[in-house]
C-alpha positions in Angstrom: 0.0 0.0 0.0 1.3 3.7 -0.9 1.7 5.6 1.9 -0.2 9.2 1.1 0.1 12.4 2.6 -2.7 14.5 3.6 -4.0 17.3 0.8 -2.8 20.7 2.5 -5.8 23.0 2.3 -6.5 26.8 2.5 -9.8 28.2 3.6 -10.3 32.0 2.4 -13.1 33.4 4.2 -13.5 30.9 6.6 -15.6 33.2 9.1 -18.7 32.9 7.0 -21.2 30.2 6.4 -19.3 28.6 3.6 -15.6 28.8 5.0 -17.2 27.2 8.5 -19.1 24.2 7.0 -16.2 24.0 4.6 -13.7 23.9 7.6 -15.8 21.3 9.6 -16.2 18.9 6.7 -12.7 19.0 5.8 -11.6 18.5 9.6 -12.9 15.1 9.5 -12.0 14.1 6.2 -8.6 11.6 7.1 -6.8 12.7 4.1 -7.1 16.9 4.4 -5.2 19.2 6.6 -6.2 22.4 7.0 -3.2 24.6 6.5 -4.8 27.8 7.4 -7.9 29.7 7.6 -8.5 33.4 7.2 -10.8 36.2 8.1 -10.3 40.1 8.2 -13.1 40.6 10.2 -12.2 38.2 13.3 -8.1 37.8 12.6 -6.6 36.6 15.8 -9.9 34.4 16.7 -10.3 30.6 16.6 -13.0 29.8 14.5 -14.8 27.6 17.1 -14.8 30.8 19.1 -17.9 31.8 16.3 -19.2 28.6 15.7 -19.0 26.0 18.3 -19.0 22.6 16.2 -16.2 23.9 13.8 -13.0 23.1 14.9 -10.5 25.2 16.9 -8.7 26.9 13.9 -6.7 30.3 14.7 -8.0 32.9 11.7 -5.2 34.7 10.3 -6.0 37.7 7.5 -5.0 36.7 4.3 -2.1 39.2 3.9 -0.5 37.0 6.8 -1.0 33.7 4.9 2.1 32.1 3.1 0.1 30.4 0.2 3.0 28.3 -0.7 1.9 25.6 2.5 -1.4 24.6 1.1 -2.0 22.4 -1.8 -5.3 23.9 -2.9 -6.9 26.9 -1.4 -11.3 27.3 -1.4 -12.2 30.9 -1.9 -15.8 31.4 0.6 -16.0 34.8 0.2 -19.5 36.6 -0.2 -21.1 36.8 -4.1 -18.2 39.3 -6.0 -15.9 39.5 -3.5 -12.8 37.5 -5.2 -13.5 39.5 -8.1 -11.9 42.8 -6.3 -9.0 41.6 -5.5 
C-alpha cells in the first residue's frame, strides 16, 4: 500500500457560512489538513470561538498567509468578493 500524505488546504473566508461548513467537513476528512484559515473581520480568533461545532482553527487575514503551505486553497468569500481583489 502507498503511503499518502494529507491534501494541505486553505480556507479564504473561513468566518462565513461557507468557510465554517467548509472547515468542519474537511476537519474530518482523514486525508485533508487544513493549512490555514483566514478572516479580516475576526483575525486573531479561533474559529470555534464563532461557531462551536467547527473546529479550533486560529483565523489569520490573508495578507499573513504564506500560500505556498497549502495544496489547494477554497475561496468562501461573499457573491463578488474575489472578483476585487
Amino acid at each position: 500500500m502507498e503511503n499518502q500524505s494529507n491534501m494541505r488546504i486553505g480556507i479564504v473566508g473561513a468566518s462565513g457560512y461557507t468557510g465554517s461548513e467548509l472547515a468542519t467537513i474537511l476537519d474530518r476528512h482523514p486525508a485533508a489538513e487544513i493549512a490555514f484559515a483566514t478572516s479580516s473581520s475576526y483575525a486573531g480568533q479561533s474559529l470555534r470561538s464563532l461557531y462551536p461545532t467547527a473546529p479550533a482553527l486560529r483565523l489569520q487575514p490573508a495578507t499573513d498567509v504564506s500560500w505556498g503551505q497549502a495544496d489547494v486553497v477554497f475561496t468562501c468569500l461573499p457573491h463578488a468578493a474575489a472578483a476585487a481583489t
